[in-house]
C-alpha positions in Angstrom: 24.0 20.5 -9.6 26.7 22.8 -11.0 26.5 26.4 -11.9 27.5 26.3 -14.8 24.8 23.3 -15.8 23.2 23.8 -19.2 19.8 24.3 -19.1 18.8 21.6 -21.5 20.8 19.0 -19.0 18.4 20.2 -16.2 15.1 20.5 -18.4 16.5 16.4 -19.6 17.1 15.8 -15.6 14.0 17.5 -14.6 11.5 15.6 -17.4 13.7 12.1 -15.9 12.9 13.2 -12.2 9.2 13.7 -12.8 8.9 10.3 -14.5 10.3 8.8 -11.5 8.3 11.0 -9.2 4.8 10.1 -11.1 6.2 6.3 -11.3 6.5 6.2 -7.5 3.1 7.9 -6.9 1.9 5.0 -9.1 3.8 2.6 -6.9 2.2 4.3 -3.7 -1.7 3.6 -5.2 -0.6 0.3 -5.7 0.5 -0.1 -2.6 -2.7 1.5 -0.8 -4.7 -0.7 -2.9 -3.0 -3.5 -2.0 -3.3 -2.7 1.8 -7.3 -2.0 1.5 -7.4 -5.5 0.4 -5.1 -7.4 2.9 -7.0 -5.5 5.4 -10.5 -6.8 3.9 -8.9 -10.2 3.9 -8.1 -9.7 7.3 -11.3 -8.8 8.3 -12.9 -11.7 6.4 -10.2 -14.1 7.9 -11.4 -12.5 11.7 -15.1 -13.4 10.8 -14.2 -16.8 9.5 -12.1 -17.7 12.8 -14.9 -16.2 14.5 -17.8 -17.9 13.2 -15.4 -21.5 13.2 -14.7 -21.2 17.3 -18.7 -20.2 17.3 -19.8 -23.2 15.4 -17.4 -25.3 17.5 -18.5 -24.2 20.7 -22.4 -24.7 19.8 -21.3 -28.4 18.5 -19.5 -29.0 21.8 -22.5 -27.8 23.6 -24.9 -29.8 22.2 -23.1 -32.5 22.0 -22.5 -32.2 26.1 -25.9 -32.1 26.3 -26.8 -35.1 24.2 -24.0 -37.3 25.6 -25.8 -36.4 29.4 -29.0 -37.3 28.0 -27.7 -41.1 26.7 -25.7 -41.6 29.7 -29.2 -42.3 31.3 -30.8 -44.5 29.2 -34.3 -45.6 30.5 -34.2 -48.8 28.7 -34.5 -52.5 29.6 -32.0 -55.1 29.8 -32.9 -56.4 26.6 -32.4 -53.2 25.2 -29.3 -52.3 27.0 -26.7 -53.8 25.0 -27.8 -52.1 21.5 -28.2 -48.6 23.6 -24.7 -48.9 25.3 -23.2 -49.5 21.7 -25.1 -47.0 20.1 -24.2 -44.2 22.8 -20.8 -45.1 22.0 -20.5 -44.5 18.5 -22.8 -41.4 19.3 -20.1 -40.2 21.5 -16.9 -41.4 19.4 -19.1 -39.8 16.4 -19.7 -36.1 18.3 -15.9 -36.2 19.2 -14.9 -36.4 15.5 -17.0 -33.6 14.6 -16.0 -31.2 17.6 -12.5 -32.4 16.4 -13.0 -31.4 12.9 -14.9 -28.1 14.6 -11.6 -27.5 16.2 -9.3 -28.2 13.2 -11.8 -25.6 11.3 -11.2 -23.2 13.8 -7.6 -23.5 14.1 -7.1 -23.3 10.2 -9.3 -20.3 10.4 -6.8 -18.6 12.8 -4.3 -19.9 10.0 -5.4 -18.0 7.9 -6.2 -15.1 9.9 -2.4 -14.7 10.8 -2.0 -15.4 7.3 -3.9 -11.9 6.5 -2.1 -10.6 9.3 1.3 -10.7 7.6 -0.1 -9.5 4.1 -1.1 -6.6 6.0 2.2 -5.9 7.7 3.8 -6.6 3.7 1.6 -4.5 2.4 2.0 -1.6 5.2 5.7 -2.0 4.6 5.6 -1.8 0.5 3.3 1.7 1.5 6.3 3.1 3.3 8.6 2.2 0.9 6.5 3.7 -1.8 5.7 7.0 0.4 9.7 7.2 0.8 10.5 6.6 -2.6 8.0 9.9 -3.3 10.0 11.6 -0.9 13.5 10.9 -2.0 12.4 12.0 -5.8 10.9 14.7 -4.5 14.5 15.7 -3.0 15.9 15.0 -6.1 14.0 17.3 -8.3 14.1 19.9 -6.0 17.3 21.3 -7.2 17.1 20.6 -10.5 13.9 23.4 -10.3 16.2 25.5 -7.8 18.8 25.4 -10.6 16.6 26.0 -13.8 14.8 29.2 -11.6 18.5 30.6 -11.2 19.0 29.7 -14.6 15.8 31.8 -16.1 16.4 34.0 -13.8 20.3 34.9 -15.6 18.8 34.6 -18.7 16.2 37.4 -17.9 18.9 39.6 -16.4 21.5 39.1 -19.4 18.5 39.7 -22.0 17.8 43.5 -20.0 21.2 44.1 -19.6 21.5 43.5 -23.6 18.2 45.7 -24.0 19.7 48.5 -21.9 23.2 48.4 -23.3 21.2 48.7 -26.9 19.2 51.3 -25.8 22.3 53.2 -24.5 24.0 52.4 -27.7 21.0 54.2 -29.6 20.9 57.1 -27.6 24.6 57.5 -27.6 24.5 57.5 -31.5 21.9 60.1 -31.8 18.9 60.8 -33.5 19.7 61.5 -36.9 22.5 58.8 -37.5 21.7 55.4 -38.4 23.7 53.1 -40.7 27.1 54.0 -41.7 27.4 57.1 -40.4 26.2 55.0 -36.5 29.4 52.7 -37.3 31.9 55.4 -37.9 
């Protein structure tokens, strides 16, 4: 800012720069808000990959036990036929499920990376927003450096004028005023 800046120029400049600063503190809550809720969509995406691999890995594990059980059939040759044909399509069946267990749990870690990366966006937006604060707040402080300097002139030049007055009326004297004072 120059010296000889008018003080209306940096009040105008100083009213601007506050908008700005009070506009990027708005950006900022934005961004914080929209970090606390990537990070609770994280955090739901974690419990729904976990509770996919969970489900998937109790499926598999009864199914394991089930497919042991009907590898042993205690049936007669009459029987055996119908119960080799049905443990097939049990098994065939149970691998469909686990497989669509897996896909579950794999589209759960989807979108768990997913949240992942909004979290990062939204960390990064924060910073941006935290050094946007920072930059206006560089920018105004001059403009209040220049408009104290500026007050502060206008202060001295207003007691210089009182004392110059005041020695004016003293040198005049007590009894002359008017006129006779400007002669």
């Amino acid at each position: 800012m120059s010296a000889g800046a008018s003080p209306a120029l940096v009040r105008r400049r100083l009213r601007q720069t506050g908008v700005l600063s009070r506009l990027a503190q708005l950006r900022r809550d934005l961004a914080l808000g929209a970090l606390s809720a990537a990070r609770a969509a994280l955090a739901e995406a974690a419990a729904a990959r976990d509770a996919a691999e969970a489900q998937a890995r109790l499926l598999s594990e009864e199914q394991a036990a089930r497919r042991v059980a009907l590898r042993s059939p205690m049936l007669g040759n009459a029987q055996l036929r119908g119960a080799v044909e049905s443990v097939l399509n049990t098994f065939a069946a149970d691998r469909a499920r686990e497989a669509a267990a897996q896909q579950d749990a794999a589209d759960a870690q989807v979108m768990l990376d997913a949240a992942r990366a909004d979290v990062e966006t939204a960390r990064q937006t924060l910073a941006a927003a935290e050094r946007l604060i920072d930059k206006r707040a560089r920018m105004r402080a001059p403009l209040l450096e220049a408009r104290a300097r500026a007050q502060e002139r206008a202060e001295e030049r207003e007691a210089e004028e009182r004392r110059s007055l005041a020695q004016g009326s003293a040198l005049a004297g007590p009894g002359m005023t008017g006129q006779g004072a400007q002669a």
